[in-house]
Structure formats: C-alpha cells, structure tokens
N, C-alpha and C positions, 0 to 999 in steps of 0.2 A: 509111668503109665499115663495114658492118654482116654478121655470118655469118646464115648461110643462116636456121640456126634461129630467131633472133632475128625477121627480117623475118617469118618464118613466123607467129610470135608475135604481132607486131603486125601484118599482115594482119588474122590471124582476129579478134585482137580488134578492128576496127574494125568490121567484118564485124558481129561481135556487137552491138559500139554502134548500127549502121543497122539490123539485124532488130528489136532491142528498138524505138529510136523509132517504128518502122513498127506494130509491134505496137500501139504506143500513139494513135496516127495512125489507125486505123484503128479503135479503141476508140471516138473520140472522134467520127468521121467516123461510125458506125453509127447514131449518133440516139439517143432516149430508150433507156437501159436500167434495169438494175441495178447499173451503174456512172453513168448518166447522166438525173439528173430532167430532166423536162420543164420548158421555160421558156416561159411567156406570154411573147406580145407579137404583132406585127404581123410577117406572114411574110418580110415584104423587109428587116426589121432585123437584124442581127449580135446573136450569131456561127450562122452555119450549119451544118448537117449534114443529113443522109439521113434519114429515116424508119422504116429497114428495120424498129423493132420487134427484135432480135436475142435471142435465147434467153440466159440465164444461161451456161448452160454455154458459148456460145462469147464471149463477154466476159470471161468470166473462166480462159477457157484464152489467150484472147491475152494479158489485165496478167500472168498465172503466165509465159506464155512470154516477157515483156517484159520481166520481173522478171530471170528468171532468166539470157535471155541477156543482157540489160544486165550485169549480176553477172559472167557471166563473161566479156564482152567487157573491162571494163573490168581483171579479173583476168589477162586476157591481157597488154593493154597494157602495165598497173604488171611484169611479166614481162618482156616484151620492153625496156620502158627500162631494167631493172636489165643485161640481155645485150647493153646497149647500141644499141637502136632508135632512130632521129630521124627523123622526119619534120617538115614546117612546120605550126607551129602554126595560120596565118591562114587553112587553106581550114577547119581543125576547126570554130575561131570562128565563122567564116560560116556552118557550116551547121548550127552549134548555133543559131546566132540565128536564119537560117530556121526550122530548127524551133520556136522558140518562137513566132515568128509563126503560123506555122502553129497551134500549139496556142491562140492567142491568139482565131481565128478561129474555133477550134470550141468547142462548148457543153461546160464544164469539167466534168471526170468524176473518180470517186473517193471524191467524198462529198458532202452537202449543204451544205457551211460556206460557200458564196460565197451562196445563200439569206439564211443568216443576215447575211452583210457586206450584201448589196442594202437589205435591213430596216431594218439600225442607219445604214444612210445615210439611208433615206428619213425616219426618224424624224426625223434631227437637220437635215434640208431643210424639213421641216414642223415645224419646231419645238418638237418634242417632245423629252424629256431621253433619247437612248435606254439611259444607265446610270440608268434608274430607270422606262423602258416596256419593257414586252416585247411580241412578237408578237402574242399573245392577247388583246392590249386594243385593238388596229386591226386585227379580221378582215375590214374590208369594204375597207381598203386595198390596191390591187392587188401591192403592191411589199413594205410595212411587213407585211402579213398573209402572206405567201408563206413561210417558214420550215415544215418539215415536221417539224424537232426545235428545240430548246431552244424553245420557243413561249411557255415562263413565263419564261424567261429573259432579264436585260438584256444590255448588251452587258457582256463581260467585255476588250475592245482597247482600247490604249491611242490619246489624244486623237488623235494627229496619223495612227493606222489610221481613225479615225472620223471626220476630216475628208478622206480619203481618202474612204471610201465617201458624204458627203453630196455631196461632190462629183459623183461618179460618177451618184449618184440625184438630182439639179440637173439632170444632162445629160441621163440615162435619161429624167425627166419625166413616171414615170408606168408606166414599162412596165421590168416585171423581166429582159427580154431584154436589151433596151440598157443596161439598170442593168450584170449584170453583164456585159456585154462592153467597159464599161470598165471594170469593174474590172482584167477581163484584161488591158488594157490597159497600166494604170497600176502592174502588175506586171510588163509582159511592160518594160516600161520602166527597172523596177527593176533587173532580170534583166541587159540589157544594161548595165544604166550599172554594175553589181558586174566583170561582163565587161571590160568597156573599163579600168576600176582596176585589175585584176588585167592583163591582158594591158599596160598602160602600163607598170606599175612591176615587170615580173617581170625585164626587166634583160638575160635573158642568151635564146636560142632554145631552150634545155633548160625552161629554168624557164617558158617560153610555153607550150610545147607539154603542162607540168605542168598551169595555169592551167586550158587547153583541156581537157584529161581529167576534172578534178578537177571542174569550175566548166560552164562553158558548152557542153560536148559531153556531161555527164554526164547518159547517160537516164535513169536516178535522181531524178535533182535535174530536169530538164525536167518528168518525169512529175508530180513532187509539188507541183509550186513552182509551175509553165506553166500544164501541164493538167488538175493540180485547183485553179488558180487560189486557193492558199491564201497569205492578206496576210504568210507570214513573210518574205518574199524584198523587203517594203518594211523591215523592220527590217533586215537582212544588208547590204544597200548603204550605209546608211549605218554600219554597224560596218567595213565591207572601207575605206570611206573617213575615217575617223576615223585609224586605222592607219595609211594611206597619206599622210594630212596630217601626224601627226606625226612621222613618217619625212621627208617630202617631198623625197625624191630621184631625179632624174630616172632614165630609164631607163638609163644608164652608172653608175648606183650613186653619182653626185656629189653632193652638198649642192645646194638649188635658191639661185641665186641671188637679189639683191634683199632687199625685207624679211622673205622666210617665211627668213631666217638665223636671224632673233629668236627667239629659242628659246620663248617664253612666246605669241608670236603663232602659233603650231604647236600649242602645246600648249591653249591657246584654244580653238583651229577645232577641234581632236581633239575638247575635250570639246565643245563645242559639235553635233559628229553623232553622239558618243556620246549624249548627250541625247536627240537626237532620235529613233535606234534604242532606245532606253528607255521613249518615249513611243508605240512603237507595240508594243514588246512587254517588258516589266519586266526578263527575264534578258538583252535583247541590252545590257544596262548592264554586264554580265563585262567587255565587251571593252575597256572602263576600266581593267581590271584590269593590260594588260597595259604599257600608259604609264607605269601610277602606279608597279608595281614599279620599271621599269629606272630611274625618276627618285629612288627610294628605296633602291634599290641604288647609283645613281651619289654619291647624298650620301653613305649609310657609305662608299663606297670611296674615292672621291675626298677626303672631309674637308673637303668644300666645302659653302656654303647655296645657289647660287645654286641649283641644282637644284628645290628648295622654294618659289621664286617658280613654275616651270615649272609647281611640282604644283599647288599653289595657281592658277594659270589655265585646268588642265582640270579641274580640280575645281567650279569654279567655273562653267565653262561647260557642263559635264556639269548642274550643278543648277539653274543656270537654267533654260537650258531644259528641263528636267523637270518644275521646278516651276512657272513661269509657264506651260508645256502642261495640267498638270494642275489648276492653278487654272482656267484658264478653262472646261475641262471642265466645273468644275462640283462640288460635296463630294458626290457619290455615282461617281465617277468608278474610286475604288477598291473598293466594294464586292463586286462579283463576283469580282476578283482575290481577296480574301481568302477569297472563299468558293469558288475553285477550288484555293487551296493547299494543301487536305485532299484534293481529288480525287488517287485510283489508278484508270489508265488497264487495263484485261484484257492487254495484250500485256506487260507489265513487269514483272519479277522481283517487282515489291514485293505483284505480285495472288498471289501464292504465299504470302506473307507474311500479305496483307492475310486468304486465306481461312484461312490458321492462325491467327490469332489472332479470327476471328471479324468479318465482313467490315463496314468499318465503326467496331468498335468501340473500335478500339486505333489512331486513325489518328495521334493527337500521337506515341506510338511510331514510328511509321512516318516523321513528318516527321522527328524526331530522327535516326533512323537513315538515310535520306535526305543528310542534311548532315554526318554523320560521312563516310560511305559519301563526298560527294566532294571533303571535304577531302583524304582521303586518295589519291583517284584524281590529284585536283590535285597535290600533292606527288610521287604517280609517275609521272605525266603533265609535269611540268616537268623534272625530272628523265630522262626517255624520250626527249621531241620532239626533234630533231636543234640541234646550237647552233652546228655550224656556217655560215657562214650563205653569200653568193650565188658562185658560184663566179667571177661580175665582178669581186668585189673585189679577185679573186687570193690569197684567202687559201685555204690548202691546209685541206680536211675532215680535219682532224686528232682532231676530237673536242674541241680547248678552243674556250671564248668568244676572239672576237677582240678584238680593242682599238679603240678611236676610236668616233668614229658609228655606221659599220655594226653596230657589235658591238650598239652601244643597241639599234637599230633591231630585228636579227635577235634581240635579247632581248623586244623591245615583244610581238610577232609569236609569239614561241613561248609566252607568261607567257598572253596572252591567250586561245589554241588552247587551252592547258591548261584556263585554267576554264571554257572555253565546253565546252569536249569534256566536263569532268568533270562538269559539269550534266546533257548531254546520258545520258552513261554512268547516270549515277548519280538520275536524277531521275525520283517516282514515277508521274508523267505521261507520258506521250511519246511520240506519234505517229511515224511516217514521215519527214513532211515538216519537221520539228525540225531532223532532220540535215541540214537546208540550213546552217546555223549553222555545222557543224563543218568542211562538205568546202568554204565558204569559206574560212573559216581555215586548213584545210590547206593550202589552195591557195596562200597565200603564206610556205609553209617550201619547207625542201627533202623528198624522199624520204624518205618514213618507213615503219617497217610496220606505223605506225597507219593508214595509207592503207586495207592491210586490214585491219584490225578496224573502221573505220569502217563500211568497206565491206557486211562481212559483218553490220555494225549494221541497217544501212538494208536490204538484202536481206532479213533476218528480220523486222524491222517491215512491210517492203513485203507479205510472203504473209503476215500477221498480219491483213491489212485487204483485205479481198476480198469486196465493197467496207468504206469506212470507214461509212461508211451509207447501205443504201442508199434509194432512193426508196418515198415510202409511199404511189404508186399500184401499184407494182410487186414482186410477191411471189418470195422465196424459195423454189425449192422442198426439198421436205422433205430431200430426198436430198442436200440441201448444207447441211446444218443442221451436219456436222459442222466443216465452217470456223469459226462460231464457238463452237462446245460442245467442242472440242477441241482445234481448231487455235490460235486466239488464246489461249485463254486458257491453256492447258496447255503444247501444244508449244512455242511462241512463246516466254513465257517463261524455261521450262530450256534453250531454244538459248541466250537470252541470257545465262541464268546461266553456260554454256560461254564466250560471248563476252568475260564480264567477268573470267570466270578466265584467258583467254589473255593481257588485256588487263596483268594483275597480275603474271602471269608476264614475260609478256614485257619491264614496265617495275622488275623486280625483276633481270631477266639484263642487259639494255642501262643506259644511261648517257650517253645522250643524242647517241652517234654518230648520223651520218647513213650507213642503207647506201647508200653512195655509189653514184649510178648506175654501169654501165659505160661503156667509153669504146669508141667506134664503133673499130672493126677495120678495116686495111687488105684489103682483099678479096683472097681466093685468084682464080685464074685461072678464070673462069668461072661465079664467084658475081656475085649479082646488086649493082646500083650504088649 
C-alpha cells in the first residue's frame, strides 16, 4: 500500500502524461501548420488529418503546453515512485503504443526532416547516389524534389537509414504522402520493438513500470521520435537490443539457456546490432562501449584471456557490419558526416562559444573542446549512474558492484548510458529528439537523478524549437520572431549551461548509489488501496 501523498503524486502525474499527449494529438490532428507542412498526394492515402489551417499561436501554445505538462507529469511520477507509488506497467504500455499509432497516422509535425528522408529514399529507388545527389538536381520529381530545406544537401544517414527510406519510396511509388507514412511506419515499428525489449527484460514490476515512464509512455519521446517522425528511434532499437543480447537473460534475471550460454555467441549478435545501430546513425556505435568495458574489466580482474575472445567477437561483428553497410553504400557514403562534424546547432551551450570566438571561425576549437567536455562527463557519468543493479537478483542497493553475471550485465548497461548520455550532454549539435538515445538507456538501470537532468534536458531543447522548422509555405509572424532571436539561441543555451552544472555537481556529490525507490507502505485506516 502506498500513502495518500504519494498516490496523489502519481495521479497528477499521469494526468499530466495524458494532457501533454493530447496536446500533441491534436497538434498533429489540425492539418497543415507551422508545425506541420503540407504533403502531396492523392486524398484517400495515409496519414490523415483536418484542414482547419490553425493560426501559429495556437499550435504553438498547445507543443508549449505539451512540453511543459509532459515535463511535469513525468516529474510527478519519478516523485511519486521515489514515495513509493506502483501501479501496472501493461495498461502505460498499451496506451503508449496506441499513441504512437495514432501519431503514426497523422501527418508528422515538428520540423521538415521526414521531407528530407522521403528524398533520399526516392533517390536511391531511382537509382541515383543520394550521398552525392541532392534535392535541387531532381526538381521535377514529385517525391526526390519535395525537401523545403537542405535542397543542396546529400544525404548525411547512415546505409541501413537509407535503405529504410528507399524502401518506403518503392512502396509510396511516387507520392510523398504514402512515402512518408511509411516511414512513420517503419519507425512506429521501431518504437515498439525498443518497448517490447525493455518491458521483456526489465525483470521485476518496478523496473516495468520504469521502462513505461521512461521509454513507451514518455510524451517526450512520443512527440519527437512518433510525431516528428524522426529516423533516430531506428538506430535506438537496435542499441536497447545489442544490450539485451549480450546480457540475454530471461525475465527472472537467469542466464538464457541452450547455445546463447556461449559467451562469444552473445557477444557476436551484441556487436552484430551494434553495427547495425552505427549504420544508421555513427554515435549509436557508443553503446559498444558498454560490453567492451565490462569485458576489459572482467580480464584485469579476473586474470583471465578468455574474456578477449568475447571482445574480439563483438568487435568484430560491430565492424562488419559497419563496414560491409558502408561499402555497399558506396565511397561518398561518409561525406556529409564529415561535413556535419563542425556543425553548432543555436540551442547548445557551444553557440555561446561558437558566437565568442567568432561564429564559424574557431570550430576545430570547439570540436576539441567538445571531446574533452565528454570524456570528462563520461568519467562522472560512470561514476554517478547507480551500480547497483536489479532488485530480482536479490542483491541489496548497497552501493557496491555485485558479483557474478548480473554484476557484468548491470555494468554493460551503465558504461554504455554513460557515453551515450555524455555525447548527448556534451555534444555541439543537438537536437530534441537525440535524447531518445539517453531516456532508452536510462530505461534499463535503476533510479537515478539523472532521470532528471535528462529530463530537464529534453524539456529545454523541446521549447528551443518551436517549431524545428518550420514550413516554407507558411509564415512566421513577426510578433514570434522572438523564439528564435532570443529564445533558441540565447535562453536555451544558458538553461543548459545550468543543466550541465547540476549535472557536474550532482555527479561530484554522489557515487554511483541508486536513490533507491520507496517501498509501498502498509495503508492507514482509510487511505486509499
């Protein structure tokens, strides 16, 4: 049983969770804005919405109000479970995944970049190299021609994002409607299969019901991933799955019987979806990071090599398929990667940076600094994350590493949180919907109170981009020019600069405890059940 306050707690935050998605629902439901271009096609095809035409200001007062009570619903919750709240995870699930259908169904809002994915699909459906065509060179293509920005621009996604989208434009056949509503598709797909991993292997009804908050019920992550239909949530699936396979323990926390015992046949398949999350986006290759330590760790401690055949096989399978992805691509494949690694995004600390030193001109500074910036977050970021690990195993949140399996496993899981988060923290790009990256990862530790700084990550990027960009039939008016002459690039930033100092502090005072949640209370006389 749980006290009064608590319940109260998580109530409201659920409450919160459902106004935000509706907020969002409803965004997307309005029809062409300034959160949502218009899409050619034939009017019986998918995905659908309304007409209405909607004014700026009320589109951009419902994502502000979707933002914000998402933000604080989900602030509620992480509340309520530390006061000890439970509820079941499986109705959250379900009606996260509804909602993603649902967002799957309406015409993706937020910004123009599923435009751009329709393009580089239809290029490489027709044949053409789309890491080395751009937009502007097939204006009379209904699909290929369609981009509103990057128009000189090839594709900058990796292979196996880009045979993602030829696909989609194979099936679309011509019409950028159905092009992207598979893509929605083919993401809303992703989305659950990251869901179904985390909710399999979370083990215990606490750590589900984490999963659900964190992962599949989070308007946050719905809003950026769902219903601006942005391909990162096909690299995250298979990073939540790499993890999960070299783990591969069933949901009692056991070893999986059979041949995944093999330790090197584990570590295989790990790198093997490592790879593949690599080939559609270069940094989802961190979460390699977090196998190869505990296998480099287990050799020094242990004194043992066998460890080293392990590393050696997801290594191995991490670069295969990297490499045989990226050969077939094609040698212009990485071209635009390299020429976005000097890109500074407006909403992130480094545009602060970038306009004092003269915007531009000092960017090899800024990469340098960059990579300083998250070795070091790395280090108090491993250091931070909780090491305790499932409370199945029976082993008491003491604060030490456990021993045996689990202990690897809950070390795989935090090594790898660490550099994906430290990217995320630390890196001079960086959108919104990035942090899909991290609040996976979080999703398979325990409690942490990076939960909130992430949190409060992604809430400040979210009212940073209002919209990400928007449609170039549809104009701004003046009277909101201050979102991005002041908001993005000014406010936005020195929030985050506070973000990253709490972030420092807080992993300078702790030490890698988990604040253990509470434990559900026996009810007084009259409190609720």
């Amino acid at each position: 049983m749980i006290g009064l306050g608590a319940a109260r707690l998580g109530t409201g935050g659920l409450w919160g969770i459902g106004i935000s998605i509706t907020c969002f629902v409803l965004t997307a439901l309005l029809g062409p804005s300034v959160f949502q271009p218009e899409l050619e096609g034939g009017p019986a095809e998918p995905p659908y919405a309304l007409n209405v035409h909607p004014s700026p200001y009320v589109v951009i007062g419902l994502v502000v109000a979707g933002v914000l009570a998402g933000a604080a619903g989900l602030g509620l919750c992480f509340a309520a479970v530390r006061k000890g709240w439970r509820v079941r995870a499986l109705p959250l699930v379900v009606a996260g995944l509804l909602a993603a259908v649902a967002f799957m169904a309406m015409p993706p809002v937020g910004s123009t970049d599923h435009l751009n994915y329709a393009s580089y699909g239809r290029m490489a459906a027709t044949g053409h190299d789309p890491y080395e065509t751009s937009a502007s060179e097939l204006p009379y293509d209904p699909v290929a021609g369609a981009p509103e920005e990057w128009r000189e621009t090839p594709s900058v996604y990796g292979p196996i994002a880009t045979g993602g989208q030829a696909l989609a434009a194979w099936i679309g056949s011509g019409s950028v409607r159905l092009t992207v509503f598979v893509l929605s598709a083919i993401n809303t797909l992703a989305f659950a299969a990251t869901a179904l991993i985390l909710y399999r292997t979370a083990g215990s009804a606490e750590r589900r019901l984490r999963t659900a908050l964190l992962w599949t019920c989070n308007p946050l992550v719905l809003f950026h991933l769902i219903a601006g239909a942005h391909n990162d949530v096909l690299a995250i699936a298979p990073m939540v799955a790499a993890l999960a396979l070299f783990g591969a323990r069933d949901g009692n926390g056991r070893t999986r019987a059979g041949w995944w015992r093999a330790g090197w046949v584990r570590a295989l398949a790990a790198g093997a979806f490592t790879g593949v999350a690599a080939a559609v986006k270069l940094p989802a290759a961190l979460v390699g990071g977090g196998p190869a330590w505990s296998l480099l760790r287990e050799t020094r401690e242990e004194r043992r090599w066998r460890p080293i055949g392990r590393l050696a096989a997801l290594c191995g399978g991490a670069g295969a398929v990297t490499a045989v992805s990226y050969l077939l691509a094609g040698p212009n494949a990485l071209d635009q990667v390299r020429e976005a690694s000097g890109m500074v995004s407006f909403a992130t600390p480094w545009h602060l940076v970038d306009d004092w030193l003269g915007r531009g001109a000092q960017r090899d500074l800024i990469k340098i600094g960059a990579v300083v910036l998250g070795l070091v977050l790395f280090v108090l970021l491993a250091r931070t994350l909780p090491k305790d690990d499932l409370a199945k195993d029976g082993i008491p949140p003491d604060g030490a590493v456990p021993s045996g399996e689990p202990a690897r496993d809950a070390e795989n899981r935090r090594i790898a949180a660490a550099f994906v988060l430290a990217w995320l923290f630390a890196a001079p790009y960086a959108l919104p919907w990035y942090d899909g990256f991290g609040w996976a990862l979080l999703a398979l530790l325990p409690w942490t109170r990076v939960d909130w700084i992430l949190l409060a990550h992604t809430t400040a990027l979210s009212l940073a981009y209002l919209p990400a960009r928007a449609p170039a039939r549809i104009s701004m008016p003046d009277e909101l020019s201050w979102l991005f002459t002041v908001v993005r690039p000014t406010v936005i930033p020195w929030t985050l600069v506070a973000v990253l100092t709490v972030l420092i502090v807080q992993s300078l005072r702790f030490s890698g405890r988990s604040p253990a949640p509470g434990r559900p209370r026996r009810a007084s006389a009259g409190s609720p059940g």
